[in-house]
Structures are given as structure tokens and as C-alpha cells.
C-alpha positions in Angstrom: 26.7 157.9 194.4 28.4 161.2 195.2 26.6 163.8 197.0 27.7 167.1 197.5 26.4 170.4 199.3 27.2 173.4 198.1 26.7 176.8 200.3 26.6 179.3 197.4 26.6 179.4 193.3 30.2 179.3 193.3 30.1 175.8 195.1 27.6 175.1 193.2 29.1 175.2 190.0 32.2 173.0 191.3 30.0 170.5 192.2 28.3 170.3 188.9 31.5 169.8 187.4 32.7 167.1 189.8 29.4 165.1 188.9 29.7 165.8 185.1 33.9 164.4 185.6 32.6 161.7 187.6 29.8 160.6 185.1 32.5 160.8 182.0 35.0 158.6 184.1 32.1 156.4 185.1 30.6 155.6 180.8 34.2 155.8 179.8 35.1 152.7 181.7 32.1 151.2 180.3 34.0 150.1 177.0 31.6 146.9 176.2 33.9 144.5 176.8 31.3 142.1 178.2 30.3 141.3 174.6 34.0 140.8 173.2 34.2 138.8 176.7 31.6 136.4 175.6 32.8 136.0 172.3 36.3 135.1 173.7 35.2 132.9 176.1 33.1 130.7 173.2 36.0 130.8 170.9 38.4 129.7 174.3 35.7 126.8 174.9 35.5 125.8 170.5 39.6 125.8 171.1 39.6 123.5 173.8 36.9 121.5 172.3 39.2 121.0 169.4 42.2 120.4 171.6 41.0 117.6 172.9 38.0 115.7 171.5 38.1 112.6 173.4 36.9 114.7 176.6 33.7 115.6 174.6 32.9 112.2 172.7 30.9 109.8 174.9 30.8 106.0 173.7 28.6 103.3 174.5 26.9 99.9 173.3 26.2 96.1 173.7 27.8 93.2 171.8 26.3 89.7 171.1 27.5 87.0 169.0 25.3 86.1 165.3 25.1 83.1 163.7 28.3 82.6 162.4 30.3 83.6 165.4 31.1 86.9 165.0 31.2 89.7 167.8 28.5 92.4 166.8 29.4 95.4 168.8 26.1 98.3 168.4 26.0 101.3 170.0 26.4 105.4 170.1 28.9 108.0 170.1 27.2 111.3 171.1 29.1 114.7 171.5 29.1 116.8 174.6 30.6 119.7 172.5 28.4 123.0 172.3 30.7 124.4 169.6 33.4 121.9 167.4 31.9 119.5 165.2 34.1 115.9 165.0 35.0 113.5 162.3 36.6 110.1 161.9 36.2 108.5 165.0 38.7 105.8 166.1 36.7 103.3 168.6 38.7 100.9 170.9 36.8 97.8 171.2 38.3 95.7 174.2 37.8 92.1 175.1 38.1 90.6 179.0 37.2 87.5 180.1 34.7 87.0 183.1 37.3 87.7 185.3 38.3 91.0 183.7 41.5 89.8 182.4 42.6 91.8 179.4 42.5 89.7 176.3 43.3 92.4 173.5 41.9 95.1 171.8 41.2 95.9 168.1 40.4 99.9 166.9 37.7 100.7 164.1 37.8 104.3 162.5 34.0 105.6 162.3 34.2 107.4 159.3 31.8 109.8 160.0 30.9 113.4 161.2 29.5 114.0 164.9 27.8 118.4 165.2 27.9 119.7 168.6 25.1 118.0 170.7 24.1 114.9 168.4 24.7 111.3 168.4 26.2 108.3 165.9 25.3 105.2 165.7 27.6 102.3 164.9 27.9 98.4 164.6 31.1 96.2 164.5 32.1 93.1 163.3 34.7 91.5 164.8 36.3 87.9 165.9 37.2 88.2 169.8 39.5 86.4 171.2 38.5 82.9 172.8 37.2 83.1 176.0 36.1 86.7 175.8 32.8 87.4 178.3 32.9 91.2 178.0 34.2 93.9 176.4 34.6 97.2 176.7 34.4 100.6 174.4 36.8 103.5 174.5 37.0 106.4 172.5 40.7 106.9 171.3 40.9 109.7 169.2 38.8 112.0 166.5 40.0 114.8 164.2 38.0 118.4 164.4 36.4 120.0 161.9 37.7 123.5 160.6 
């Protein structure tokens, strides 16, 4: 804050009008930018959601073989995104043997929509390769939502 001392009414005047200046400069840089800041920051952080979904799509699950000798892969997808809402998840299932040697891979498309914040569950049936002892989940892609 400014202070000034003024001697007589002529000074005192002057300083008046040097605080009134320096209160209009002062509000006028005050333009509210702060809100248009925020809004371009969430519509920045809904871009780059959209950009690249993979970043904001965790995957995870168990496998088991049934009856007939199928791999049943269960589990989740659940989105990490505050703001862009997902569809059509494509799910890389990967198979290794118990000494983590790659046998393959197969992709599944989850056709279904994931909001900001919330979780999908899945199960897959599959024939693995022979020998497969583990296998891995990988999200490969999904398409945004307009």
C-alpha cells in the first residue's frame, strides 16, 4: 500500500488522486480471468483425456480354466478420467508360460461405455495356447465419447 504525506490542501488533493489512479489501475487488472482460467484448464485436462485414453483406463482380472477347457479371463476396467467418458474398449489378453515366455496374445473389443470415475466389468473366453501358466491384461486402445 501507498502512503503519502501531504503538507497542505494542494498536496493533499494530488495525493487523493494518485490513490484514486492507483486503485483504477489496481480493479482494472483484475479482469476475472481466474474463472476463464479454470474453465481452460478443465477443457485442456477433457482434451488430453481424450487424446489419449489408455493413460486413463486401468485393467485388471484373474483367469481360470472351466470344465471344458476354456480360459475364463474376469475382471475390471475402471477410469481414472475426471472429465471424458470412453467407449469400445479393446483388451489385450496375453499368455506366458511359467517362465514368462511370450506365447501370444488375442484382443477382445469391450463394447461398452466407461463415465469418468466408474468401473466395467468383463469376462472372456478364450483357448490359450498350450502350456500357458499366466497371462497378462493390457489395455490397447478405446474411442472418446463426444
Amino acid at each position: 500500500m501507498i502512503i503519502f504525506i501531504a503538507m497542505n490542501t494542494k498536496g493533499i488533493i494530488i495525493t487523493g488522486i494518485l490513490q484514486i489512479l492507483f486503485f483504477l489501475i489496481f480493479f482494472s487488472s483484475c479482469t476475472g480471468k481466474g474463472t476463464l482460467g479454470y474453465e481452460a484448464s478443465k477443457l485442456s485436462l477433457e482434451e488430453q483425456e481424450k487424446i489419449a485414453p489408455v493413460t486413463f483406463l486401468e485393467v485388471s482380472g484373474t483367469f481360470r480354466e472351466n470344465l471344458v477347457g476354456e480360459t475364463v479371463v474376469e475382471g475390471k476396467v475402471k477410469s481414472t478420467a475426471s472429465v471424458a467418458k470412453y467407449k469400445d474398449l479393446v483388451l489385450s489378453v496375453i499368455f506366458y508360460t511359467k517362465t514368462n515366455t511370450y506365447l501370444g496374445s488375442e484382443d477382445f473389443v469391450l463394447y461398452e461405455f466407461i463415465n469418468p470415475g466408474s468401473e466395467v466389468d468383463f469376462k472372456i473366453k478364450t483357448n490359450a495356447p498350450n502350456g500357458t501358466e499366466q497371462v497378462g491384461l493390457e489395455m490397447k486402445e478405446a474411442s472418446s465419447v463426444d
